[in-house]
C-alpha positions in Angstrom: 0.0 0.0 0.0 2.9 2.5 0.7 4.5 1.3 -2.2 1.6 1.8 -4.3 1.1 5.2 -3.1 4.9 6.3 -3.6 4.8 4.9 -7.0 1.6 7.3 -7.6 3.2 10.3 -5.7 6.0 9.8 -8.0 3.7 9.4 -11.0 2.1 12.7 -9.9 5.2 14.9 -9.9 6.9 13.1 -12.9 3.4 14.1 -14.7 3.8 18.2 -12.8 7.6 18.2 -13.9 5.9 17.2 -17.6 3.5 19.9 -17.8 5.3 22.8 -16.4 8.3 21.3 -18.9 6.0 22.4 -21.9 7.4 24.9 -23.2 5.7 27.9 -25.4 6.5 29.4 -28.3 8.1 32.7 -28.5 5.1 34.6 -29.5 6.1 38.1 -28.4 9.5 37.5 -30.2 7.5 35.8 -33.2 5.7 39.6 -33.4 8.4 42.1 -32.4 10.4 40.0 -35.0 7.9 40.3 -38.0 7.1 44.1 -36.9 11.0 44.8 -37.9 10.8 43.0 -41.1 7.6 44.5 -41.8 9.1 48.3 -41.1 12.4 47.5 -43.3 9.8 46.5 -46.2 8.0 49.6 -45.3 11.4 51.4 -45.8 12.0 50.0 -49.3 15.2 47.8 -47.8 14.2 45.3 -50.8 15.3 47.9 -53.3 18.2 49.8 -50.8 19.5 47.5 -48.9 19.1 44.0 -50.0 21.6 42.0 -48.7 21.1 43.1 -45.5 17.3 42.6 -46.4 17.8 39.1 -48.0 20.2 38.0 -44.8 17.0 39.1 -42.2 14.5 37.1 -44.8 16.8 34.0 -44.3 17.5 34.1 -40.2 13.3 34.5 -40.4 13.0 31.5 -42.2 15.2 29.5 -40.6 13.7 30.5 -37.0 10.5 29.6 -38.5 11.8 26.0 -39.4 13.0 25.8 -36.0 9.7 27.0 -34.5 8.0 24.1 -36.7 10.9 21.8 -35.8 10.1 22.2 -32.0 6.2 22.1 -32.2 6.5 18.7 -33.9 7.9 17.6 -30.8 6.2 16.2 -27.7 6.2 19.4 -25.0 8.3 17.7 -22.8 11.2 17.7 -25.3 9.9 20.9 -26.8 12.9 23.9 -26.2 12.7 27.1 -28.3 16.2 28.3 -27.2 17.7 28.1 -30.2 14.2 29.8 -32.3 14.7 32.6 -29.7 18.0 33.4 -30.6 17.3 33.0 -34.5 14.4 35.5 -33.8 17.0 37.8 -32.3 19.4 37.8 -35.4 16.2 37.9 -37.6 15.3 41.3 -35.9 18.8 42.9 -35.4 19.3 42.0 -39.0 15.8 43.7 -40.2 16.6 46.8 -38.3 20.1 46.9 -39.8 18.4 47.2 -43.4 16.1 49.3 -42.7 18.5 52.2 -41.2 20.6 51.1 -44.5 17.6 51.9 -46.5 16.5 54.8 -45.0 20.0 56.3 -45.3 21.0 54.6 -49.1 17.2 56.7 -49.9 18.4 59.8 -48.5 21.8 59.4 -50.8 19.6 58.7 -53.7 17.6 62.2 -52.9 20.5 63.9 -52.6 22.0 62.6 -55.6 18.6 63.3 -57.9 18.1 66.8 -56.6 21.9 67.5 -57.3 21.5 66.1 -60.9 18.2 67.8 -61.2 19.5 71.3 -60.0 23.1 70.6 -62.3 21.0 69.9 -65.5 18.8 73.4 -65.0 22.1 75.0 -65.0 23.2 73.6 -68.0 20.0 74.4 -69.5 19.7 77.7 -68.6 23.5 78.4 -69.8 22.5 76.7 -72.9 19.7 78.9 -73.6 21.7 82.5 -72.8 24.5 81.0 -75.8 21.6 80.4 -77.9 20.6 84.3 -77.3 24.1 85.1 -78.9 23.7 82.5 -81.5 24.5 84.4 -84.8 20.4 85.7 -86.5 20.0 85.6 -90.4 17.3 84.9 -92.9 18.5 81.3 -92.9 19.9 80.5 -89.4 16.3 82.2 -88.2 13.9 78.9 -88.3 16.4 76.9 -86.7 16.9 79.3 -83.8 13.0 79.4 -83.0 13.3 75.7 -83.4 15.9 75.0 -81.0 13.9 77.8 -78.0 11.1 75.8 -78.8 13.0 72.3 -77.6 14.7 74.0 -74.6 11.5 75.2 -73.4 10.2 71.7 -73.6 13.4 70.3 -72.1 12.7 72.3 -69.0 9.1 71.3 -68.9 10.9 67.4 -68.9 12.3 68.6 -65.6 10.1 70.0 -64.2 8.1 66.9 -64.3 11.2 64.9 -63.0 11.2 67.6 -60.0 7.8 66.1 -59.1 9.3 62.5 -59.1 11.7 63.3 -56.2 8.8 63.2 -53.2 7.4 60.6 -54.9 10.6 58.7 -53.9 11.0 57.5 -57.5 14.6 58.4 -57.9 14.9 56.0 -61.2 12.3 57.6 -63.0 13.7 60.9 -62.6 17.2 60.3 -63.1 16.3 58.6 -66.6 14.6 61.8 -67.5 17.6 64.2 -66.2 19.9 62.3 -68.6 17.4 62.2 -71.3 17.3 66.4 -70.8 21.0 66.6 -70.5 22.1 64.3 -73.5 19.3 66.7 -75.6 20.3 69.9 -74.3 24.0 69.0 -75.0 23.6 68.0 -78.3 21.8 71.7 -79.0 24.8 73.3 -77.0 26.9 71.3 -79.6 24.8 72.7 -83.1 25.0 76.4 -81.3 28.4 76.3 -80.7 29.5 75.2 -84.0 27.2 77.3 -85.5 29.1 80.6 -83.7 32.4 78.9 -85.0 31.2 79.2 -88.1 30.0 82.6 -88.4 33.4 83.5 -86.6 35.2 81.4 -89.3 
């Protein structure tokens, strides 16, 4: 009888020591995990900063594999140690690209509002050597001509202006060199044309 009832006593903490062994899953680190992946997508680190990007998508998935590793397992045996600390990198990783995204972004900006600022110079100096261009009966045609494209060139970048708080930095930069490789070919037909007369 006291055998019997040490046997159960022992049955009875074995089974306490089992339940309070099951672990859970990391569900706050799960969430605080995906929130930093989901705020470096929201940052554009896909397009900015991919390899850190691609790096955080890969320590997500393999935490994930763990996680499903672990729940296959009987709760007793069940440890998410290892998914914890994959959830860890995952996040450090996905805030990493997004402050690299944030900050490659502001470059582009920077870079596009330089460009854009750099071709309206050019354009501008273009049009004042125009005004000096050399005025005859047949060189008169031409002249109007060439205002009439210079005026639509700025119009180009005007448009490519509005591009910049859009955030597409692409779009505008292929219209700043479309403007610039125009305007210098007109700079080119002006200046030859003053060589000429000169000549």
């Amino acid at each position: 009888m006291r055998n019997g009832k040490m046997v159960l006593g022992i049955l009875a903490g074995l089974l306490i020591l089992a339940l309070s062994g099951c672990a859970d899953a990391p569900a706050e680190k799960i969430q605080a995990t995906q929130a930093a992946l989901d705020s470096a997508k929201a940052a554009a680190a896909e397009k900015y900063a991919s390899a850190s990007w691609m790096q955080a998508q890969d320590m997500m998935n393999q935490a994930q594999a763990e996680l499903q590793a672990q729940e296959k397992k009987l709760g007793l045996f069940r440890s998410y140690g290892k998914s914890e600390e994959l959830l860890a990198a995952a996040q450090l990783q996905a805030e990493k690209a997004a402050q690299e995204a944030v900050a490659a972004k502001e470059a582009a900006r920077q870079a596009t509002v330089s460009a854009l600022e750099a071709a309206r110079t050019e354009l501008q100096a273009t049009v004042d050597l125009l005004a000096t261009a050399p005025r005859g009966k047949d060189t008169k045609a031409e002249i109007e001509s060439m205002q009439q494209e210079l005026a639509s060139l700025a119009t180009v970048l005007d448009q490519a202006a509005t591009l910049v708080p859009a955030e597409d930095f692409d779009g505008a930069r292929a219209q700043i060199e479309q403007v610039n490789a125009k305007v210098a070919e007109i700079k080119a037909d002006v200046m030859a044309a003053i060589a000429k007369v000169k000549r």
